[in-house]
N, C-alpha and C positions, 0 to 999 in steps of 0.2 A: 391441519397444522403439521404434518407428520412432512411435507414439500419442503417449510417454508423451513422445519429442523436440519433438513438435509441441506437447504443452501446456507442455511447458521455453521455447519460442519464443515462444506466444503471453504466458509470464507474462514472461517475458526484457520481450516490448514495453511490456506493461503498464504495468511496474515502469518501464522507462525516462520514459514518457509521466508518470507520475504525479512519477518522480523531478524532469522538466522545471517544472510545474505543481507543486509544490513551493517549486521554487525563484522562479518567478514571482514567490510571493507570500509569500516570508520565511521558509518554515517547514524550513530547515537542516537539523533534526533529522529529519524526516518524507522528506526529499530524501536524508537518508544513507542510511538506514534502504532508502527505496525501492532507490539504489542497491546496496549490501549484495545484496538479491533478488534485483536485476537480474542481478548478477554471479555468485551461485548457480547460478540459471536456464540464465544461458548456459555454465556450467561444467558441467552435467547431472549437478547436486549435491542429489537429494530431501532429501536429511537433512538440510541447510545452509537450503534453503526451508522445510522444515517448521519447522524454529527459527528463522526469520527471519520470518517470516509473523505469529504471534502479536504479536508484538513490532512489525508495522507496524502491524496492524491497531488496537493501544494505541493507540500514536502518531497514528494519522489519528484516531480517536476523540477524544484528546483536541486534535488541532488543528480541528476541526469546533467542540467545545466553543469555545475558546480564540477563535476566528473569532466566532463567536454571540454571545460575551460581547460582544469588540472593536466589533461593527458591530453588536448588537442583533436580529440575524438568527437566530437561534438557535431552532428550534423543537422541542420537545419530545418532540411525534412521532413525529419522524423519527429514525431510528436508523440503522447497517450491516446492522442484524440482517435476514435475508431474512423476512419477512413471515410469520406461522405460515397454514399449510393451512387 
């Protein structure tokens, strides 16, 4: 179990970091969301991340859109999705 705490930590930070840089730059929604994970994470709660996960990943999607449109930066591209083999 002592693996599975460590990646609970590193997402615990993640989620924090992303929760900050969220907030930075207006996206509420995306900053709850992150925190929600955050608080998962550090609760050493897989099933709560696993439902919560889906659900950010949306939401940063569509704040990436939502940015792209706002400032014209928006490149087609580029996705979340990891790059196929």
């Amino acid at each position: 179990m002592p693996a599975l705490r460590r990646d609970l930590g590193a997402l615990a930070h993640e989620a924090h970091a992303l929760k900050g840089s969220a907030g930075t730059f207006g996206a509420s929604a995306l900053g709850a969301e992150a925190l929600a994970l955050e608080q998962a994470a550090k609760s050493d709660n897989w099933d709560r991340v696993l439902t919560q996960l889906p659900t950010l990943v949306a939401l940063a999607r569509q704040t990436l859109d939502l940015m792209g449109q706002r400032f014209g930066t928006q490149d087609k591209d580029q996705t979340l999705d990891p790059p196929a083999d």
